[in-house]
Steps between C-alpha positions, in 0.01 A plus 500: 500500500404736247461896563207672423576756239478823766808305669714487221651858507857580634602493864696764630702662746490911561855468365455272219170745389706845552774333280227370243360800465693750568580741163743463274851693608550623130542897339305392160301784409191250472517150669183293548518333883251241391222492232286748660714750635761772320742656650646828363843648619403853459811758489273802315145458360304205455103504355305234673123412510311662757470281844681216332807611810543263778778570663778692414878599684716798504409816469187510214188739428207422342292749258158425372320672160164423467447749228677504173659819580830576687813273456392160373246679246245337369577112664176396639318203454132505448255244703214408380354756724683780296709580830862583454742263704815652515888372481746682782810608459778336727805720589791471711772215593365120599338247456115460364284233528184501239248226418156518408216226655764225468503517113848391372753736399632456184837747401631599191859722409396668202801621270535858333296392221215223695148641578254309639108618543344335821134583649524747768318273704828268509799736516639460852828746457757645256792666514445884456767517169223265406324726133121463561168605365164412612223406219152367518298263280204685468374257224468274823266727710182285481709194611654761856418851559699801382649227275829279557830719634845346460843644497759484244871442663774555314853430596758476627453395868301305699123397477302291803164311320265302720285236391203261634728197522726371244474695153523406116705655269354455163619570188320675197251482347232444794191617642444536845268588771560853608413438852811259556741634235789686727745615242604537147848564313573543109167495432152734485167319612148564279196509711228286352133364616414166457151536440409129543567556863253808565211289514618253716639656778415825466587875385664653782779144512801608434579121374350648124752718506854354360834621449646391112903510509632458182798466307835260598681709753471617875334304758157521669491390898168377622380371842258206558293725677244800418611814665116675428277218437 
């Protein structure tokens, strides 16, 4: 007799679920408990996206910016309706618990002399040793308003990405669509316009708008999916 596909999932008991699923026993300062989930052994500071905690244990505070002022100065990332979405600061001893809309967390250990340049859109947490500074594309403000923020990490320590399923890690030279393109490394994007594609699907798409990596070193990650179409 064959199952319909709704059938075909696991069967359980309590115990065998709790065991399952239960997180990971471990002190690593960043340890992912499956592909949607981070978990971040905090003994100090940790900077994590706003609302991205679940759950967290020990004894933890949470501190929100939503202006560029105060500790986390100037780390905001700009929607499309020019509103400032800010990161929090995570202090104490525990654990954390962070994902974001059941994106997949991707981390990276960067070494004294690795940087890495991510959209804010996609950094879920860093460690606060973490070097950062917060730029924006303005060149790309007819494609999303108040232009395109992302955050330049530089190492050592740390870094928690999140991406719309599995990413690509492409090598230069390459173009890309800024809209799915989640991170760079060794490597400095031109904004150009393909004007073949105004006409056909219109001025304010940001799909006319492309990112030109060039050069042989670094890396560029993109997602097969359009975080502002």
């Amino acid at each position: 007799m064959l199952l319909e596909p709704s059938t075909l999932c696991e069967i359980m008991n309590i115990e065998q679920f709790k065991s399952e699923h239960t997180p990971t026993d471990s002190n690593e300062t960043f340890q992912l408990e499956n592909s949607y989930t981070l978990d971040v052994a905090v003994d100090g500071t940790l900077m994590a996206k706003a609302g991205s905690m679940i759950a967290y244990t020990g004894d933890l505070s949470f501190t929100g910016q939503a202006t560029p002022e105060g500790g986390i100065t100037g780390f905001i990332k700009e929607a499309a309706t020019n509103e400032g979405t800010p990161v929090m600061t995570v202090e104490g001893h525990g654990h954390v618990y962070l994902a974001d809309n059941e994106k997949k967390v991707q981390v990276l250990e960067l070494e004294a002399d690795d940087a890495v340049t991510v959209n804010g859109e996609d950094v879920l947490a860093f460690e606060s040793q973490i070097n950062y500074e917060i730029d924006k594309m303005d060149s790309l403000a007819g494609a999303f308003a108040g232009g395109f923020t992302n955050v330049y990490l530089e190492g050592p320590g740390y870094v928690a990405l999140t991406t719309h399923a599995d990413p690509l890690v492409m090598t230069p030279p390459v173009t890309t669509d800024p809209s799915a393109t989640v991170a760079w490394s060794g490597t400095t994007p031109d904004v150009e316009v393909n004007k073949n594609l105004s006409d056909m699907i219109g001025q304010e798409s940001g799909e006319r708008f492309q990112m030109n990596f060039t050069g042989t070193d670094g890396f560029v990650v993109v997602q097969p999916y359009e975080e502002f179409a």
